[in-house]
N, C-alpha and C positions, 0 to 999 in steps of 0.2 A: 761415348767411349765404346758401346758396344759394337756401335755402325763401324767403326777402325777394326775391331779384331776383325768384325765378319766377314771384310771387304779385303782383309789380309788373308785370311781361310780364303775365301773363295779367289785371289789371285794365288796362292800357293801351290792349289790342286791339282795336278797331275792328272788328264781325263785320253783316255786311250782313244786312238784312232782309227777308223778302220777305213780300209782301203776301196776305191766307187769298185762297184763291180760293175764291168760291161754284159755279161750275160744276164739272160732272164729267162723265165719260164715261163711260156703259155702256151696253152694248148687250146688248137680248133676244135667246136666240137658242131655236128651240125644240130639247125634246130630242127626244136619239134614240129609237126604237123600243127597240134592244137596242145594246149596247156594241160584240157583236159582231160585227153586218153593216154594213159599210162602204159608204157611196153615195158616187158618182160626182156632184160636185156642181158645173155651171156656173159659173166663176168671170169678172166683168167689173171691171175695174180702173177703167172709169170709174163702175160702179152704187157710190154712197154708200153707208156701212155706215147701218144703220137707229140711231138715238140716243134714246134715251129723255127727251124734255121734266121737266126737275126743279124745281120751285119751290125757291126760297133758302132757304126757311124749314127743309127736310129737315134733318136731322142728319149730320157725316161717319163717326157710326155704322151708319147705314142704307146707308148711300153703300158700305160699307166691306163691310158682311151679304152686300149686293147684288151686289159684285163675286167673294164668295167664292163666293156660290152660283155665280153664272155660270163662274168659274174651276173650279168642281167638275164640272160638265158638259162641260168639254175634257177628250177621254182623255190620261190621265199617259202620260208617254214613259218612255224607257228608254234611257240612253248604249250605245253600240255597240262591240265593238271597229274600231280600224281597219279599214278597205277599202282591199285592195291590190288593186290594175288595172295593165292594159296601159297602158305609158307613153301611146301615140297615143290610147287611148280615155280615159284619165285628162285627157288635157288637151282632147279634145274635147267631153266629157262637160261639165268646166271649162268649158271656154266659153259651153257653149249655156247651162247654168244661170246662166251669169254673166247672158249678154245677155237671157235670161227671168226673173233677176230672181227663184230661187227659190235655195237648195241641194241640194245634191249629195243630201243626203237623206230633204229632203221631196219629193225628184224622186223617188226612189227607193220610196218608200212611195206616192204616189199611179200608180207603173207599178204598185207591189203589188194596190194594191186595183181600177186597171182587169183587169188580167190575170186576178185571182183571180175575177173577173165575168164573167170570159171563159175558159172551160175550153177553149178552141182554141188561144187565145191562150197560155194558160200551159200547153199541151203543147209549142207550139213552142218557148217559151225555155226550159222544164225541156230539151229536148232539145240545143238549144246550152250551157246551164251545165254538164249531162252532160259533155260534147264539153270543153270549154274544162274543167271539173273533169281528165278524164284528160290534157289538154293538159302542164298545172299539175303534175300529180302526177309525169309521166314528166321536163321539165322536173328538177323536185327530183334524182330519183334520178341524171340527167345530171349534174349540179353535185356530188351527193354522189360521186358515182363520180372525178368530176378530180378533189374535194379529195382522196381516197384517192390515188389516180394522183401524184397531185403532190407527194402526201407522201413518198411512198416513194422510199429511194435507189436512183439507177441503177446 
């Protein structure tokens, strides 16, 4: 009995249609020299991304080739673990990427690849991560020590 109502629902249904679209979107982009040297690359939010002109008649197998290749020329990423920060620089950090309009971690990867292009540059902030690393660490062993402390009866 229930296989009837559900077969009557499921012919009753009303499911909307939408209409092929002939246009697509892809864009060339050229490749890299090597995978592993990173460029610093001008970015302008008002320059148009470049579109490749496609006559209707293409296939949305060609369309579909097209985008893989191109999606195969973006380097693969990699999830991270969490980023733990200073509350004030966690939400300062926060906001700027907010109001510029990128994340917390493509902000982070594009400081990578300016610095790593700049050996002065990444002497200085290896020498503050240093700094703030042992800040961190001494931190820890403070906290491990009260919960001891705290533990123990008076």
């Amino acid at each position: 009995m229930s296989d009837s109502v559900l077969d009557r629902i499921r012919q009753n249904r009303q499911r909307p249609t939408v209409p092929v679209r002939d246009d697509t979107l892809i864009t060339r982009v050229q490749q890299s020299e090597s995978p592993s040297v990173y460029k610093i690359v001008e970015y302008s939010p008002e320059a148009p991304s470049p579109e490749v002109k496609r006559s209707p008649t293409e296939s949305g197998s060609d369309a579909l080739e097209e985008l893989k290749a191109e999606l195969a020329k973006v380097p693969p990423t990699n999830r991270h673990s969490a980023i733990v920060l200073e509350q004030e620089l966690d939400h300062a950090l926060t906001r700027y990427c907010k109001d510029n309009r990128v994340t917390i971690e493509v902000f982070l990867e594009a400081a990578w690849v300016y610095a790593s292009a700049n050996p002065a540059t990444m002497k200085k902030i290896l020498a503050e991560a240093k700094r703030r690393y042992g800040d961190r660490k001494r931190a820890g062993k403070l906290r491990r020590l009260l919960t001891m402390l705290e533990g123990k009866p008076s």
